[in-house]
N, CA, C and O atoms as a GROMACS GRO file, in nm:
protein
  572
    1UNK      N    1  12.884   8.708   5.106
    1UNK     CA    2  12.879   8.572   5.054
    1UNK      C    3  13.020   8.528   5.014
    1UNK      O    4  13.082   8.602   4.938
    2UNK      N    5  13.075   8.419   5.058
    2UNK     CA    6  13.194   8.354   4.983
    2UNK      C    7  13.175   8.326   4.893
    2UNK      O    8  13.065   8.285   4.858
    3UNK      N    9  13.303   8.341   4.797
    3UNK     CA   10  13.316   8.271   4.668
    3UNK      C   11  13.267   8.179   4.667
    3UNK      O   12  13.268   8.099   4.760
    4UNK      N   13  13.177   8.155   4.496
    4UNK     CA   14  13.165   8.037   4.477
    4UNK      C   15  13.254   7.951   4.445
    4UNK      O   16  13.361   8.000   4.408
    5UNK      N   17  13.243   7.807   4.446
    5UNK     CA   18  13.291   7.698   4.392
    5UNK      C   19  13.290   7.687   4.234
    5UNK      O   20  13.398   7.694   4.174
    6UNK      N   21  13.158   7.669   4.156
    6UNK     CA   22  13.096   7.634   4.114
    6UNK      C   23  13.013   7.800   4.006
    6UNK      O   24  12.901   7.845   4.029
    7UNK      N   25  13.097   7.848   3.912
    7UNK     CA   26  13.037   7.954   3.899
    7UNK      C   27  12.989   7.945   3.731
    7UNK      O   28  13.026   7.850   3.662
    8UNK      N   29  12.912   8.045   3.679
    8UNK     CA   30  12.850   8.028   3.551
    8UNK      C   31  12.967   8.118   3.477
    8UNK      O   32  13.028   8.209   3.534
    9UNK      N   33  12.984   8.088   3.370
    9UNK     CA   34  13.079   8.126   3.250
    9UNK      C   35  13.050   8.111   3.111
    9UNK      O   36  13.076   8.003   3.057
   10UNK      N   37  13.005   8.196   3.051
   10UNK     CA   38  12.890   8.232   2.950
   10UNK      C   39  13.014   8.300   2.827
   10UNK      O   40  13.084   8.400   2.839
   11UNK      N   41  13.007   8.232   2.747
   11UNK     CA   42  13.117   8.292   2.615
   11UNK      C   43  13.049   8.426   2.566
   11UNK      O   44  12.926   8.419   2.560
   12UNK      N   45  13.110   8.556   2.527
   12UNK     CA   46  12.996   8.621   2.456
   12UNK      C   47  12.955   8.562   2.304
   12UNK      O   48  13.011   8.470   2.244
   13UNK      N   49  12.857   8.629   2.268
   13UNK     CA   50  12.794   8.531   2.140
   13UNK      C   51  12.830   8.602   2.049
   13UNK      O   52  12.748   8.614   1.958
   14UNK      N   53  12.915   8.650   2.040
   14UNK     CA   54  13.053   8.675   1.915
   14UNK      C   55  13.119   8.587   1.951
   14UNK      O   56  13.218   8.629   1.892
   15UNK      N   57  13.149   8.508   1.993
   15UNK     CA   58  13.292   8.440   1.996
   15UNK      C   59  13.185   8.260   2.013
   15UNK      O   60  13.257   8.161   2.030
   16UNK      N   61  13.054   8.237   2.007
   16UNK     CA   62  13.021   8.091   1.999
   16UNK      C   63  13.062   8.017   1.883
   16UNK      O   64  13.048   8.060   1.769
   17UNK      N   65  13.106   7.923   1.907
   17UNK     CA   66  13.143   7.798   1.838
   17UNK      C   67  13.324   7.832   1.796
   17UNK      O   68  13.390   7.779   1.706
   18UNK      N   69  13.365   7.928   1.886
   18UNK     CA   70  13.530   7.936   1.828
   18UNK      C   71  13.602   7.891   1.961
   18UNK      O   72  13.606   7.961   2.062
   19UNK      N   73  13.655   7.773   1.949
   19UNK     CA   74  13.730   7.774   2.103
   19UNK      C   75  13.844   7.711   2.050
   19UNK      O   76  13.888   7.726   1.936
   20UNK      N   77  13.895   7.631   2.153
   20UNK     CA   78  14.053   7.583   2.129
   20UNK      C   79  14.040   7.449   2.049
   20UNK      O   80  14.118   7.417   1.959
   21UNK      N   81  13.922   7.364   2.093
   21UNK     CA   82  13.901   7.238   2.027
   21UNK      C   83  13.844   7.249   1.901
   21UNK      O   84  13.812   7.138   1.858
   22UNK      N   85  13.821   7.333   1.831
   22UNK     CA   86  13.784   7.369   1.690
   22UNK      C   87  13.870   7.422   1.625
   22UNK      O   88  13.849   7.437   1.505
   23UNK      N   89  13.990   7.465   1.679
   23UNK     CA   90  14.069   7.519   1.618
   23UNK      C   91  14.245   7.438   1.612
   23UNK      O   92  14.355   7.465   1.564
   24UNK      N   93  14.188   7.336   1.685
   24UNK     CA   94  14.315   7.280   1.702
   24UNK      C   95  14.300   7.114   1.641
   24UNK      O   96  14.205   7.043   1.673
   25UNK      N   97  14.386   7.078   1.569
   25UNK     CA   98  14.371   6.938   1.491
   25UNK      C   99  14.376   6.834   1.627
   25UNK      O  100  14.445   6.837   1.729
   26UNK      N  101  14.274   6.744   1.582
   26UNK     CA  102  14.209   6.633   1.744
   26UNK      C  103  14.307   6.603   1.807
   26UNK      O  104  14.309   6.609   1.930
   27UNK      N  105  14.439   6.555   1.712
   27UNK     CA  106  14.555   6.493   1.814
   27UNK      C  107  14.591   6.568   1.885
   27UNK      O  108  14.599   6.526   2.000
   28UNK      N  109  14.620   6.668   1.867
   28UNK     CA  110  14.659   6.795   1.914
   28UNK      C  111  14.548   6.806   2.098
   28UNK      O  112  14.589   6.780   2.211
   29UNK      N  113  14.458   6.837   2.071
   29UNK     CA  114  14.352   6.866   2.134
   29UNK      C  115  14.280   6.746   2.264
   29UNK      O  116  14.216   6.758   2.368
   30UNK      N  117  14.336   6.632   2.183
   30UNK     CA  118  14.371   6.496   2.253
   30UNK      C  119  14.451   6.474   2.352
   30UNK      O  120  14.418   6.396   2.442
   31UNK      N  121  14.563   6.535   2.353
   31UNK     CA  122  14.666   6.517   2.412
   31UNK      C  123  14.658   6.649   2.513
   31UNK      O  124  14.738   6.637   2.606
   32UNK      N  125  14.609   6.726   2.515
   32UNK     CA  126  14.569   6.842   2.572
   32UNK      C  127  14.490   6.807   2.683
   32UNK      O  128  14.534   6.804   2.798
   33UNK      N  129  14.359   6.777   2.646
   33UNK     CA  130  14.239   6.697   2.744
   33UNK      C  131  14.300   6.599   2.852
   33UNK      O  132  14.269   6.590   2.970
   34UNK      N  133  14.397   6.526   2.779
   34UNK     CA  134  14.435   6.356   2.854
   34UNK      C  135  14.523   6.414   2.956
   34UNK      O  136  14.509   6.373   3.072
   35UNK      N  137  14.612   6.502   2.931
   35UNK     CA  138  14.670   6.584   3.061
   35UNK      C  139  14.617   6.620   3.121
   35UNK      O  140  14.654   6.589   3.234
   36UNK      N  141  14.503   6.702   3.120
   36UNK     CA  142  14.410   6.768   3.213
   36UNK      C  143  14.363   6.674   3.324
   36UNK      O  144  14.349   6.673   3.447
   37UNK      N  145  14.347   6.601   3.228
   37UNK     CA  146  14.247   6.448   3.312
   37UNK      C  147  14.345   6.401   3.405
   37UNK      O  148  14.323   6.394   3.526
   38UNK      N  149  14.447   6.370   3.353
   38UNK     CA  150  14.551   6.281   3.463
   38UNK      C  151  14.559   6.342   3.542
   38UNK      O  152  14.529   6.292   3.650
   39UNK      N  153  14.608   6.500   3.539
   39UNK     CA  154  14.666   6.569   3.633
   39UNK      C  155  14.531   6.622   3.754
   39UNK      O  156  14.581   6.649   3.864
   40UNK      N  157  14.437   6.633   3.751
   40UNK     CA  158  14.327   6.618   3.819
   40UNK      C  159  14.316   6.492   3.897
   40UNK      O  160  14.259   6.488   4.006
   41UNK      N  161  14.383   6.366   3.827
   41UNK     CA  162  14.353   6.257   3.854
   41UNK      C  163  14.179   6.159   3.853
   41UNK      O  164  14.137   6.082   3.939
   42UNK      N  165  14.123   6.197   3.743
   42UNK     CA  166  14.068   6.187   3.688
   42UNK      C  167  13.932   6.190   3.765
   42UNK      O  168  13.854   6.095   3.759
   43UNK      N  169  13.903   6.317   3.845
   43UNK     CA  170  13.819   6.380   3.939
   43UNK      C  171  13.794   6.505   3.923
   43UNK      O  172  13.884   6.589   3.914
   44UNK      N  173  13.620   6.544   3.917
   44UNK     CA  174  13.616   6.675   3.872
   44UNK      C  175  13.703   6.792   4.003
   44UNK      O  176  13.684   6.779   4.124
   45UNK      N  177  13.787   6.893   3.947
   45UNK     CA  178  13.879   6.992   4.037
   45UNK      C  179  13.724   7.094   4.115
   45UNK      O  180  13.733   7.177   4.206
   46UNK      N  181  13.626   7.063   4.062
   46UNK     CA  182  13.527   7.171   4.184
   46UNK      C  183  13.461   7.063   4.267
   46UNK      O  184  13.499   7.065   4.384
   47UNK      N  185  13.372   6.969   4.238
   47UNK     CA  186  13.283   6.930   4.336
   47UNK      C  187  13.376   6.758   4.398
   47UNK      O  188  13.342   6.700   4.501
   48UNK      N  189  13.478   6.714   4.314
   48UNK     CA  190  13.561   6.570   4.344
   48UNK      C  191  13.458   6.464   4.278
   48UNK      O  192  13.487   6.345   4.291
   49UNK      N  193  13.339   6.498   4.206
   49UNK     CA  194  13.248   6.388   4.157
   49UNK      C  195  13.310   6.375   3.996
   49UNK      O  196  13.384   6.461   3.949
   50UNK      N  197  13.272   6.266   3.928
   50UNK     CA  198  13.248   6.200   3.867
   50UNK      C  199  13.161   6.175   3.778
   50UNK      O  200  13.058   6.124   3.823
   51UNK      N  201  13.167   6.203   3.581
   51UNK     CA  202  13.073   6.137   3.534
   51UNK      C  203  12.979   5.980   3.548
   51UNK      O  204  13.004   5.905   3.643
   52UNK      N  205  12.891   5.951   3.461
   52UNK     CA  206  12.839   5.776   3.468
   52UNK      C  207  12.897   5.725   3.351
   52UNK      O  208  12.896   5.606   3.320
   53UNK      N  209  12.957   5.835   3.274
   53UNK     CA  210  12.955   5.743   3.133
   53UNK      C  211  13.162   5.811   3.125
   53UNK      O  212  13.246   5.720   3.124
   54UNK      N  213  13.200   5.917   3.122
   54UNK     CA  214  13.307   5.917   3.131
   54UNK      C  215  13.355   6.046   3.231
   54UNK      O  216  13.314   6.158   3.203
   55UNK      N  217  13.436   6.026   3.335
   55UNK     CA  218  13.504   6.100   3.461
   55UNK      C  219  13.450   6.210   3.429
   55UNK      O  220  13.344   6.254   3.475
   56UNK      N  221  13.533   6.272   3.330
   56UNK     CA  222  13.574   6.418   3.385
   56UNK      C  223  13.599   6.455   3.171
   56UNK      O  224  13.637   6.388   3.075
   57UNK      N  225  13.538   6.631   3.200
   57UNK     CA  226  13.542   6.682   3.053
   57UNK      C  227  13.656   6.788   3.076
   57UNK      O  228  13.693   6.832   3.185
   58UNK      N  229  13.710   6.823   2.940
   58UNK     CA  230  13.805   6.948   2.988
   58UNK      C  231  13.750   7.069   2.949
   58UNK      O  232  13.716   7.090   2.833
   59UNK      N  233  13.739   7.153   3.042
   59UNK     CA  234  13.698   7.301   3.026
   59UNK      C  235  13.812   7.420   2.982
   59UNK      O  236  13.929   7.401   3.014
   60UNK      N  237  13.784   7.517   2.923
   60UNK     CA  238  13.889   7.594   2.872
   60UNK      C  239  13.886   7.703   2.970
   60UNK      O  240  13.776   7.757   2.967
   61UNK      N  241  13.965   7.756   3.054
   61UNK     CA  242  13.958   7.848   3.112
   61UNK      C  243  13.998   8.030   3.027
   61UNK      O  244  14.091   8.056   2.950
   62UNK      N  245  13.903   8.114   3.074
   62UNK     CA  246  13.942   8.236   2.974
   62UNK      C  247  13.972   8.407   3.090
   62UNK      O  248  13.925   8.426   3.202
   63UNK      N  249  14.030   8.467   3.038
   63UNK     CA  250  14.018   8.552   3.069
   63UNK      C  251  13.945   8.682   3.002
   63UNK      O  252  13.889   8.634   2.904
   64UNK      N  253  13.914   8.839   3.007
   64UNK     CA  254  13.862   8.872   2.933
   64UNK      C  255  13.939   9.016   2.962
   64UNK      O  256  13.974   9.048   3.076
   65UNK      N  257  13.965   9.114   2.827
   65UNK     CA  258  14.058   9.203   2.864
   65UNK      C  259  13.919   9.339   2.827
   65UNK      O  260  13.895   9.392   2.719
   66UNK      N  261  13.871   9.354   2.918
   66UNK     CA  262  13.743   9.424   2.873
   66UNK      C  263  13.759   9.568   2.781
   66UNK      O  264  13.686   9.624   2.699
   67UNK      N  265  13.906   9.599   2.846
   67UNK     CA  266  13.969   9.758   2.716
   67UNK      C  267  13.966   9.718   2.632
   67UNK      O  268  13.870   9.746   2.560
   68UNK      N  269  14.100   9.599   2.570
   68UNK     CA  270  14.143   9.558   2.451
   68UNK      C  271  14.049   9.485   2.372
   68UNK      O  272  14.071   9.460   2.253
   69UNK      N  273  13.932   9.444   2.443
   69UNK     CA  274  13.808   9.274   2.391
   69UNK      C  275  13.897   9.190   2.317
   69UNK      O  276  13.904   9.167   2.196
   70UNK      N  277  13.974   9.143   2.428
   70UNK     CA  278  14.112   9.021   2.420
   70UNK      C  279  14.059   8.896   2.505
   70UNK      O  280  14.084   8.888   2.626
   71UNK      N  281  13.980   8.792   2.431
   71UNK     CA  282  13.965   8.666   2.513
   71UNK      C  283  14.073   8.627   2.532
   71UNK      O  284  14.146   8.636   2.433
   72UNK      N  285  14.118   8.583   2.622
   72UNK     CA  286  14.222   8.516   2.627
   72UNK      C  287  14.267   8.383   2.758
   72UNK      O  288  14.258   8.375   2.880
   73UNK      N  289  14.331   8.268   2.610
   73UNK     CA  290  14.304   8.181   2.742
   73UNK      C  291  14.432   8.167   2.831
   73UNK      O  292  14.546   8.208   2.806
   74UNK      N  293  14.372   8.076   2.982
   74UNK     CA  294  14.398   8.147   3.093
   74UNK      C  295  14.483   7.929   3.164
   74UNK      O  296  14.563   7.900   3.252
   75UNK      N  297  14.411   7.850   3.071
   75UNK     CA  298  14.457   7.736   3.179
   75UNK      C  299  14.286   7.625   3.092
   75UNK      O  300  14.208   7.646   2.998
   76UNK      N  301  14.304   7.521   3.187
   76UNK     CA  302  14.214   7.444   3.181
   76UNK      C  303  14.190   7.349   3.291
   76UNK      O  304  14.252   7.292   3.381
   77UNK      N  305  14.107   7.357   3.257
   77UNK     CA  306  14.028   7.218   3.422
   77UNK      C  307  13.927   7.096   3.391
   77UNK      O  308  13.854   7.093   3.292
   78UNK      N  309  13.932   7.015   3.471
   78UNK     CA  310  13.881   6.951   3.415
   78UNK      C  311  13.790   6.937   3.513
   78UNK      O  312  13.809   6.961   3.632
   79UNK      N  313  13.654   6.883   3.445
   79UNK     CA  314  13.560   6.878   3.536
   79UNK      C  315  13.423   6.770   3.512
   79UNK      O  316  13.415   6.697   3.413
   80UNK      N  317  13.361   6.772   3.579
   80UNK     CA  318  13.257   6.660   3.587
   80UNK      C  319  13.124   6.706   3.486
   80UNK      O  320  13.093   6.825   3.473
   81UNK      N  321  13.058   6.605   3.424
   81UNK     CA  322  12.973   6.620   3.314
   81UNK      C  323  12.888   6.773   3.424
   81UNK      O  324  12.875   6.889   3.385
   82UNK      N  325  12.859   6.733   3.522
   82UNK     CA  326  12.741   6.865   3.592
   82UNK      C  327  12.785   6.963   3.586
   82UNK      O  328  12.719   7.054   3.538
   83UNK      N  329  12.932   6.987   3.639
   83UNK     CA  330  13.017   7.081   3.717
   83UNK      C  331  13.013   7.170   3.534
   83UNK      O  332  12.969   7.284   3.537
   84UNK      N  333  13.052   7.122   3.407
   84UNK     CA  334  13.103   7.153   3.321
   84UNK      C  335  12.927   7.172   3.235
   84UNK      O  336  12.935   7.208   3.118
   85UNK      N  337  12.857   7.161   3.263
   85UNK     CA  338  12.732   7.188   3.213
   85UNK      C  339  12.703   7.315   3.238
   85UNK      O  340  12.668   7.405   3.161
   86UNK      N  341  12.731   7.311   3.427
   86UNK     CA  342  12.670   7.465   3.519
   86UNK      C  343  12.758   7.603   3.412
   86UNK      O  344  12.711   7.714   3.389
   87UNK      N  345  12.897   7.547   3.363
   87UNK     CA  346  12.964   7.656   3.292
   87UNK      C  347  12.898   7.746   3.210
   87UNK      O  348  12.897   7.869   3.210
   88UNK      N  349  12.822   7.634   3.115
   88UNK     CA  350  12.740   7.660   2.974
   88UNK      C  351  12.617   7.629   3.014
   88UNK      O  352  12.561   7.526   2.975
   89UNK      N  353  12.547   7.739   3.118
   89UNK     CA  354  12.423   7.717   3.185
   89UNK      C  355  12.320   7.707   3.072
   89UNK      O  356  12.225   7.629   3.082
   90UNK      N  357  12.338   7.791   2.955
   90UNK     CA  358  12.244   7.817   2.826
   90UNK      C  359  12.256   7.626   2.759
   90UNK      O  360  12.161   7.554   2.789
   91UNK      N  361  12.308   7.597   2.720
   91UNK     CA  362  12.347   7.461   2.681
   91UNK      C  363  12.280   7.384   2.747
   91UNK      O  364  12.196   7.322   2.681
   92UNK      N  365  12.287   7.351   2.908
   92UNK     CA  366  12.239   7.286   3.007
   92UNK      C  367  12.073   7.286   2.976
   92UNK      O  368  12.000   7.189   2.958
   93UNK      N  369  12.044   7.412   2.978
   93UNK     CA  370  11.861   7.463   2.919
   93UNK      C  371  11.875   7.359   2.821
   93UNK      O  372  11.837   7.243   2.838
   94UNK      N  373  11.939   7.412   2.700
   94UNK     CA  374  11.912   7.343   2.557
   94UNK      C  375  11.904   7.172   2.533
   94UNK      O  376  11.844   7.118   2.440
   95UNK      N  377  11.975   7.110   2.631
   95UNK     CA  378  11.977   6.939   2.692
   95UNK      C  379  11.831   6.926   2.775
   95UNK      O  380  11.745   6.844   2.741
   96UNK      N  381  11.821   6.980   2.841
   96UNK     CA  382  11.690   7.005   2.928
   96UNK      C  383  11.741   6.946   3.052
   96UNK      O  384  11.674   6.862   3.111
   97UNK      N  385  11.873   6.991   3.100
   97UNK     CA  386  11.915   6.936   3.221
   97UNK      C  387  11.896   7.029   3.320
   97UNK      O  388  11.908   7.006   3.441
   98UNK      N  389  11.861   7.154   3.261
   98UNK     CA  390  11.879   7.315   3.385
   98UNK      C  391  11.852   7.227   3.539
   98UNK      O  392  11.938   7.172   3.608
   99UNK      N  393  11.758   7.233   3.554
   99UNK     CA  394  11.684   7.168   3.700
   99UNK      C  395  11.798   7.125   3.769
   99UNK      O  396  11.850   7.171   3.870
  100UNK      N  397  11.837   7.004   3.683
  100UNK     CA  398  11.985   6.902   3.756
  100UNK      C  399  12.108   6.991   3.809
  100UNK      O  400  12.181   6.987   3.908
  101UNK      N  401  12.092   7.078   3.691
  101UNK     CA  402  12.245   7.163   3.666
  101UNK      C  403  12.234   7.281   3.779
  101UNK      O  404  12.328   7.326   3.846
  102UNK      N  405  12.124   7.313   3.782
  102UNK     CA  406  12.078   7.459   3.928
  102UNK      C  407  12.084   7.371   4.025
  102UNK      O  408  12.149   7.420   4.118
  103UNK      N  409  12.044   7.256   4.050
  103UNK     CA  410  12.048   7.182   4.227
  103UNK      C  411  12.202   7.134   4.242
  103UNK      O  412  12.258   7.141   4.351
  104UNK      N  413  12.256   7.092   4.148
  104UNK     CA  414  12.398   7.047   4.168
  104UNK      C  415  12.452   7.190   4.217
  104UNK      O  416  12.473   7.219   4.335
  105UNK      N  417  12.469   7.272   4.107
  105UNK     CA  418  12.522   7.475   4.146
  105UNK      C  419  12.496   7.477   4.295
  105UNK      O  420  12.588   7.524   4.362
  106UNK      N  421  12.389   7.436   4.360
  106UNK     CA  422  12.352   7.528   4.484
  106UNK      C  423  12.373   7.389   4.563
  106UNK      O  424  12.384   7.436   4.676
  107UNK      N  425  12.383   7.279   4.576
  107UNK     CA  426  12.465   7.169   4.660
  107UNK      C  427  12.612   7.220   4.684
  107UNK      O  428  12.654   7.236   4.799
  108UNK      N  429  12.717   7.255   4.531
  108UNK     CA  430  12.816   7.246   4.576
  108UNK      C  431  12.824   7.392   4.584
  108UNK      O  432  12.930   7.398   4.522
  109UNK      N  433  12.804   7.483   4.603
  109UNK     CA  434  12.827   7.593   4.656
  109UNK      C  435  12.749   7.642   4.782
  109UNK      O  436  12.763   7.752   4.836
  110UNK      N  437  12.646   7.518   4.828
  110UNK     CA  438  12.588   7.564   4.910
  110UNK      C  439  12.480   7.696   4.930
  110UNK      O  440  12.467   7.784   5.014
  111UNK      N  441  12.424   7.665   4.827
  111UNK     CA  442  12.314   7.853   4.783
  111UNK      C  443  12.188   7.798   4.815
  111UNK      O  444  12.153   7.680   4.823
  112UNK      N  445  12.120   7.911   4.833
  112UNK     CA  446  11.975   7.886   4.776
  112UNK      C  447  11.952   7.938   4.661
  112UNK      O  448  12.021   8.008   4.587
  113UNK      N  449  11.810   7.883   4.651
  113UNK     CA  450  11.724   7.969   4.489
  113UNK      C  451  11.788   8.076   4.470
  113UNK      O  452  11.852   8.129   4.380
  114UNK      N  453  11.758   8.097   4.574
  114UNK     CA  454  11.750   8.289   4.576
  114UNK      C  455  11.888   8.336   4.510
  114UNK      O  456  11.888   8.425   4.425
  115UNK      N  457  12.017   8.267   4.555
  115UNK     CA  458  12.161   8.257   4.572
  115UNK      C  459  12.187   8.273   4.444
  115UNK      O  460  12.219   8.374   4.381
  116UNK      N  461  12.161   8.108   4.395
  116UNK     CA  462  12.202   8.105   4.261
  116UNK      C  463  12.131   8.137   4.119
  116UNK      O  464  12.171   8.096   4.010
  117UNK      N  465  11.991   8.235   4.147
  117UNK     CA  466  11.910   8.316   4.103
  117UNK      C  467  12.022   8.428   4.070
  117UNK      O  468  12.087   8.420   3.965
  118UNK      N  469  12.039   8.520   4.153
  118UNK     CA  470  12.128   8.641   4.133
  118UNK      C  471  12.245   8.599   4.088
  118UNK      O  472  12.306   8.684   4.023
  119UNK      N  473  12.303   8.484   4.103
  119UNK     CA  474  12.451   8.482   4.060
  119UNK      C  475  12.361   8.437   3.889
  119UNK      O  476  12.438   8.483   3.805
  120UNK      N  477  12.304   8.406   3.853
  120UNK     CA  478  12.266   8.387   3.697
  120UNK      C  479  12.214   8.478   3.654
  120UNK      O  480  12.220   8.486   3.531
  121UNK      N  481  12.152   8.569   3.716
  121UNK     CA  482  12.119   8.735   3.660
  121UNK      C  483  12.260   8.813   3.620
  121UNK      O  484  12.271   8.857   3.506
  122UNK      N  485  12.362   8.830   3.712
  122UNK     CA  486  12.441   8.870   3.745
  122UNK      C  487  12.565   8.819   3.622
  122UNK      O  488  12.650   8.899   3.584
  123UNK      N  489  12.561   8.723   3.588
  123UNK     CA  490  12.668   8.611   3.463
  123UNK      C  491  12.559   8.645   3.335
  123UNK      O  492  12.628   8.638   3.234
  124UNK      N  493  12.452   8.671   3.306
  124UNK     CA  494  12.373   8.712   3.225
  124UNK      C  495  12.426   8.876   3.140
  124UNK      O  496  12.448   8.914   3.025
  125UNK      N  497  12.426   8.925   3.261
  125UNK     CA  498  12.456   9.068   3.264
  125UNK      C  499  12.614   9.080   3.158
  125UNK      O  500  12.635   9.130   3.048
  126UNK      N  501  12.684   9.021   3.238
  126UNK     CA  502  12.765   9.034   3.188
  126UNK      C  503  12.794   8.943   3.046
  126UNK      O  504  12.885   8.991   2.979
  127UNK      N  505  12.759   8.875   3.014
  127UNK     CA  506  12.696   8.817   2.908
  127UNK      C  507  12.690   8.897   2.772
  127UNK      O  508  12.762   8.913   2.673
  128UNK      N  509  12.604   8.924   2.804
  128UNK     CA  510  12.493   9.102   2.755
  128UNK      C  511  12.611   9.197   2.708
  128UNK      O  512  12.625   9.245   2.596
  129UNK      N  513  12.696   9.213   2.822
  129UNK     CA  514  12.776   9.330   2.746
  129UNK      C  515  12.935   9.282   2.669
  129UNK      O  516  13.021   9.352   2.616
  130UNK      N  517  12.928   9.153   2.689
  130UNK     CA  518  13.039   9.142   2.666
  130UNK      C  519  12.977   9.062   2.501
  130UNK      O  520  13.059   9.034   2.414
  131UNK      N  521  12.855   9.040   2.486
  131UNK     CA  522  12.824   9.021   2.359
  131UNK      C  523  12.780   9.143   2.256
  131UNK      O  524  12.715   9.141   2.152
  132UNK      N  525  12.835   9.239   2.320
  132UNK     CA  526  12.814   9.340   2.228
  132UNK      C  527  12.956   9.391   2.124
  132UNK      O  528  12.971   9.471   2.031
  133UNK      N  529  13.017   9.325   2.175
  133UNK     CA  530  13.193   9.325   2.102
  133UNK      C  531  13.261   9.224   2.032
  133UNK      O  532  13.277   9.109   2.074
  134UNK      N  533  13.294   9.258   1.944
  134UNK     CA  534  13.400   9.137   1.900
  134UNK      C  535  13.519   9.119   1.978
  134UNK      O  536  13.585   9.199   2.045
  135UNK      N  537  13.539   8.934   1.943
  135UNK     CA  538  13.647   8.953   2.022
  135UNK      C  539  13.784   8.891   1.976
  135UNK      O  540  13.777   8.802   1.891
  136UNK      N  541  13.892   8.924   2.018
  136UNK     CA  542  14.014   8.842   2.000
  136UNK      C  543  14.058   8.762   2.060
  136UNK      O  544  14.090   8.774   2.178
  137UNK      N  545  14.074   8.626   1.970
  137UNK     CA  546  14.098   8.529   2.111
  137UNK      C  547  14.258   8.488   2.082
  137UNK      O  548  14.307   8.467   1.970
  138UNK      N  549  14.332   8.481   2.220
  138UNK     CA  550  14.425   8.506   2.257
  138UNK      C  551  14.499   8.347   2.265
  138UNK      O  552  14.396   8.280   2.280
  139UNK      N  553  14.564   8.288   2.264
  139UNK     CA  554  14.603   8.109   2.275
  139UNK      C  555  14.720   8.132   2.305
  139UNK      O  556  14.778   8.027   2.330
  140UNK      N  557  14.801   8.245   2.318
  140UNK     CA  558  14.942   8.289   2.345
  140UNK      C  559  15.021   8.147   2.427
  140UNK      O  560  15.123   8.082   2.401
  141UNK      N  561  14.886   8.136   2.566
  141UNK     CA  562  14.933   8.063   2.663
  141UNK      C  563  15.008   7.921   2.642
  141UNK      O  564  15.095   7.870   2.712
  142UNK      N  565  14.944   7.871   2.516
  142UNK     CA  566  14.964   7.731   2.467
  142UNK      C  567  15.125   7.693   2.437
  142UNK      O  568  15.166   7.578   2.452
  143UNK      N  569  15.203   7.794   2.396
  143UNK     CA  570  15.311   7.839   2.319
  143UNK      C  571  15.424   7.821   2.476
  143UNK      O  572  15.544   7.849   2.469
   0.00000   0.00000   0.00000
């Protein structure tokens, strides 16, 4: 199977509700986003679509240092209300958009059920173990 486009990215649940936009004063965090956006040109960077109500959200990109349990961030993208839902597939449930958010996943990656079934077992999994650790989150990059 080729890479996806379009993949699930699940925070572990030690680290929910701590990201860069909570930790960073709005202007700050403002000016962060509005770059993202421009420089995308205000088009989601996976599928080229478009919110109805506003373009494009900014996503935090992370890495994960699975020795050290060093989140650490990695970049940002910006992306379309769907594209940025499929990230936070659990969230998507909690809106009651899943349905929308699984047919968009398997349009732009081209999957079936079946496809993007295992790739959400599979982002689960890892989920699972990576919520068994605390973690350190890393912002080095910002600097």
């Amino acid at each position: 199977m080729n890479e996806p486009k379009l993949t699930i990215e699940l925070i572990p649940k030690t680290c929910w509700h701590v990201n860069l936009r909570s930790k960073l004063p709005a202007k700050k965090w403002d000016t962060i986003r509005h770059a993202s956006y421009a420089a995308a040109g205000y088009r989601c960077e996976i599928c080229d679509g478009v919110g109805p109500t506003h373009p494009v959200e900014c996503h935090e990109r992370w890495e994960y240092d699975e020795d050290k349990c060093v989140q650490r961030l990695v970049g940002f993208i910006s992306l379309c209300p769907l594209c940025h839902l499929a990230k936070h597939i659990g969230f998507a449930e909690i809106k009651g958009r899943l349905e929308e958010v699984i047919a968009h996943m398997m349009k732009v990656n081209g999957w079936s059920r079946k496809q993007y079934e295992d790739h959400r077992r599979e982002a689960f999994e890892v989920w699972y173990q990576r919520s068994q650790h605390h973690w350190t989150l890393d912002t080095s990059w910002l600097v």
